[in-house]
N, C-alpha and C positions, 0 to 999 in steps of 0.2 A: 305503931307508927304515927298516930294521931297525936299531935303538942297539945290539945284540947276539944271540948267538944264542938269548939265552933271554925279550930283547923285543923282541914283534912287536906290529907296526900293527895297532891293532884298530879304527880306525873316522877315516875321513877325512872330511873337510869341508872343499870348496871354497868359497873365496873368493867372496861373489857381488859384480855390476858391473854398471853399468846396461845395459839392455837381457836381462838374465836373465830366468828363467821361473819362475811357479809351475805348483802342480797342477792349479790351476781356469784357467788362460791369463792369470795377469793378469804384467803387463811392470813388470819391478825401473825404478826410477827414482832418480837419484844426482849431488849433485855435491859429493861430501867430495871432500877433501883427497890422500888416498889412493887414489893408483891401482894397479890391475893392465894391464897391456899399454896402459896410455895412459888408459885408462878408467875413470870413479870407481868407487871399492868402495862398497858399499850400506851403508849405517849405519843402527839404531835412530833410529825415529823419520820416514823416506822415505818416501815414496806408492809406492806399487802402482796401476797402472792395470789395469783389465779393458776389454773390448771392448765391454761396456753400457754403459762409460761411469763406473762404478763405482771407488771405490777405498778402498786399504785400505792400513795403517800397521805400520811393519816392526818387531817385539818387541825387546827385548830378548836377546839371547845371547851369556853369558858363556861357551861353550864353544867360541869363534871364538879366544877367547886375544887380541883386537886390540882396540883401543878409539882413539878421536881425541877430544881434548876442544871442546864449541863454544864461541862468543865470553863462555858464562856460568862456564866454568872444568868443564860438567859433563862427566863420561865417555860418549861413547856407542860403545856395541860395534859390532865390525863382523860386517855379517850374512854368511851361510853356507848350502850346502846344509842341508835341516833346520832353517832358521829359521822359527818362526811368524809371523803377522800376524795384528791385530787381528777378522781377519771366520775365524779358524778354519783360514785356506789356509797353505798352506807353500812355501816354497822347496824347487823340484825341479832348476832346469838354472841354476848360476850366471851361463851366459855365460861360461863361462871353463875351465881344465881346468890351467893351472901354478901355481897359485898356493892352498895349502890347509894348515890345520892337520890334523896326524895327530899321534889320538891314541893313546897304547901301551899295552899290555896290563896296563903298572905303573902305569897311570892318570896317565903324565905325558905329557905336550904340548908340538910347538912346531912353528912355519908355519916352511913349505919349499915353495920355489920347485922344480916338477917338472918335469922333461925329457922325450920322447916314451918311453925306454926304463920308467922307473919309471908312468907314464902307461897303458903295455900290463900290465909286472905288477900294478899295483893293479888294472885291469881284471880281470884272470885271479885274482888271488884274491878276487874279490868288494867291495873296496874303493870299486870306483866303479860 
């Protein structure tokens, strides 16, 4: 994951997909365009369901680095661990674990698809 020895990964963010989790229990809900493992990626603007019954609408985040346009031509970002929602909650478990922008320590960014190996050391160094 390292571009060289002097930049290092300073902060990942996976890809979220439906069926993912927030903080409060509420379940990602999705059907862009874009998938990961078969499954749509969550985009601005998606419902969140909770278990009362309740729900709540996925923000904005341009630090996902992804976007899909809808049928009005507009951009919408695709969400990510660390995505807010309308009621205050966040995205905590994308549903997923290969598919994530890391960002670098030089403040630049790009989504890569992860294997089990780089999946344990982001683990170990606190990444994920």
């Amino acid at each position: 994951m390292d571009r060289d020895k002097d930049v290092k990964a300073a902060e990942v963010k996976l890809i979220a997909i439906s069926g993912g989790k927030t903080k409060q229990g509420g379940t990602l809900n999705s059907t862009c365009g874009i998938t990961c493992q078969g499954i749509p990626a969550v985009l601005e603007g998606n419902f969140v369901e909770y278990p009362d019954g309740s729900q709540a609408t996925v923000l904005r985040d341009e630090s996902t680095t992804l976007a899909q346009h809808d049928e009005h031509g507009n951009s919408l970002t695709v969400a990510a661990t660390g995505t807010m929602l309308s009621n205050g909650d966040m995205i905590t478990d994308a549903g997923q674990q290969n598919l994530g922008t890391v960002i670098f320590s030089n403040h630049t960014s790009g989504v890569y698809e992860f294997d089990e190996s780089d999946i344990v050391k982001m683990k170990a160094e606190g990444l994920l």
